[in-house]
Structures are given as C-alpha cells and as structure tokens.
C-alpha positions as CSV (number, residue, x, y, z in Angstrom):
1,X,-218.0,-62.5,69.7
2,X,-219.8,-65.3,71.2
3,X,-218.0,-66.1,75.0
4,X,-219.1,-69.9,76.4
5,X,-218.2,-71.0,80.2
6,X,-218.5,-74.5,81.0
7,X,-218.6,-76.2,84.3
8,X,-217.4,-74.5,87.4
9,X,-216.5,-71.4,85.2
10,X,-220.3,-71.7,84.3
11,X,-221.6,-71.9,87.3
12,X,-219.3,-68.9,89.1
13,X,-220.4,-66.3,86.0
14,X,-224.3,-67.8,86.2
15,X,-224.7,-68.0,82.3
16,X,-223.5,-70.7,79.6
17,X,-222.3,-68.1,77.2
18,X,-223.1,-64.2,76.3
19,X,-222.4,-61.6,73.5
20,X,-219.8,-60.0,74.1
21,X,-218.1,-56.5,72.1
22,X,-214.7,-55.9,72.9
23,X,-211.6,-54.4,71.3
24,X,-209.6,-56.8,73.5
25,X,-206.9,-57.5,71.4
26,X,-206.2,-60.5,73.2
27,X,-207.3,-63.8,75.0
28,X,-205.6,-62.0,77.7
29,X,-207.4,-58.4,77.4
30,X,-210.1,-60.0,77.1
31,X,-210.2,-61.8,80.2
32,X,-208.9,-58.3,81.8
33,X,-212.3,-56.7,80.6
34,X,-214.5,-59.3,81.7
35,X,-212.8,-59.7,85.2
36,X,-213.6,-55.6,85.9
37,X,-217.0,-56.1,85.4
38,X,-218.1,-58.1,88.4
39,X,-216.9,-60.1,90.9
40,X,-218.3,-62.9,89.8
41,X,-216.0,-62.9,86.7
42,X,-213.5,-61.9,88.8
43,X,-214.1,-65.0,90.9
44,X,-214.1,-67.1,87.5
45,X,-210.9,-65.9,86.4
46,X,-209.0,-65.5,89.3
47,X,-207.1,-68.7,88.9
48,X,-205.8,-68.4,84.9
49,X,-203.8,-71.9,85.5
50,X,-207.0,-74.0,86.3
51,X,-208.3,-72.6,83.1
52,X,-208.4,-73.5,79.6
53,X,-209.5,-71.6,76.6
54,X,-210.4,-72.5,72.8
55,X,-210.7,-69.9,70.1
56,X,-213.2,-70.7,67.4
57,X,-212.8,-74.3,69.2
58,X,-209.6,-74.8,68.5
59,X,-207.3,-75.2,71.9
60,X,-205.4,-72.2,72.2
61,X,-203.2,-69.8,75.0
62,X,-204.2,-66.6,76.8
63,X,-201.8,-64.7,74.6
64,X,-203.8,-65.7,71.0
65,X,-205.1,-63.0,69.1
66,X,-208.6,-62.1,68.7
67,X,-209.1,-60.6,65.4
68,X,-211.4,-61.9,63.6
69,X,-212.7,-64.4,66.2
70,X,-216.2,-65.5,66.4
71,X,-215.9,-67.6,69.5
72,X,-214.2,-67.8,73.0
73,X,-214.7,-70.7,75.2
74,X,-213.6,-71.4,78.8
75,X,-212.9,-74.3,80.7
76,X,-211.2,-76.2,83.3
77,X,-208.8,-78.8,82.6
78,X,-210.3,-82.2,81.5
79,X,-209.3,-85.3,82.7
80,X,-209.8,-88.9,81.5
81,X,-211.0,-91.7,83.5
C-alpha cells in the first residue's frame, strides 16, 4: 500500500509517501510497524492525538481495517481560517 505524510508528519519522516508491505491488520499495527523502524517515525507518531489518518482518502480512525487498502495518509489536524 501506498503510505503519504503531509506537513510536519512529512517533514519528521523526510519523505512525502513510500511503499509500504505489511500484514498490519490495522491503522493501528500499522503505525506499530512503522514506529520500530526508526526514530524518526517514532518521532512522527509519537503523539497519535495530533494525528489524523484517511484510508483510501476517506477520513477514518486508528482502529480501521486494512484489508484491501491501497492507500494510508497522515496528517495533522486542519484548521480553518
């Protein structure tokens, strides 16, 4: 599945989006896997309640499956102005 990162959560990680193969089975899991792999992802996700995430871009929780997802994005809250 395709993983995207947008501001902040971008720039902590150091890439826009990445490939990723997991058998997370969900959101959650998922964020697990990616958080062992560096600390910089560890540093991204270290604070799950100034995150958001969308699943095939469709605004979703931490505890939504992922089979059969082709897309995982994360982002901070957005605020209008």
């Amino acid at each position: 599945m395709d993983v995207l990162y947008f501001a902040w959560v971008r720039e902590r990680i150091g890439l826009p989006k990445e490939r990723v193969e997991s058998s997370a089975a969900t959101v959650m899991d998922l964020v697990h896997e990616l958080s062992a792999r560096e600390d910089r992802y560890a540093l991204a996700f270290s604070d799950l309640t100034a995150l958001r995430v969308a699943v095939d871009q469709q605004l979703s929780d931490f505890d939504a499956p992922l089979a059969g997802v082709r897309e995982i994005a994360f982002f901070p809250p957005m605020t209008g102005g």
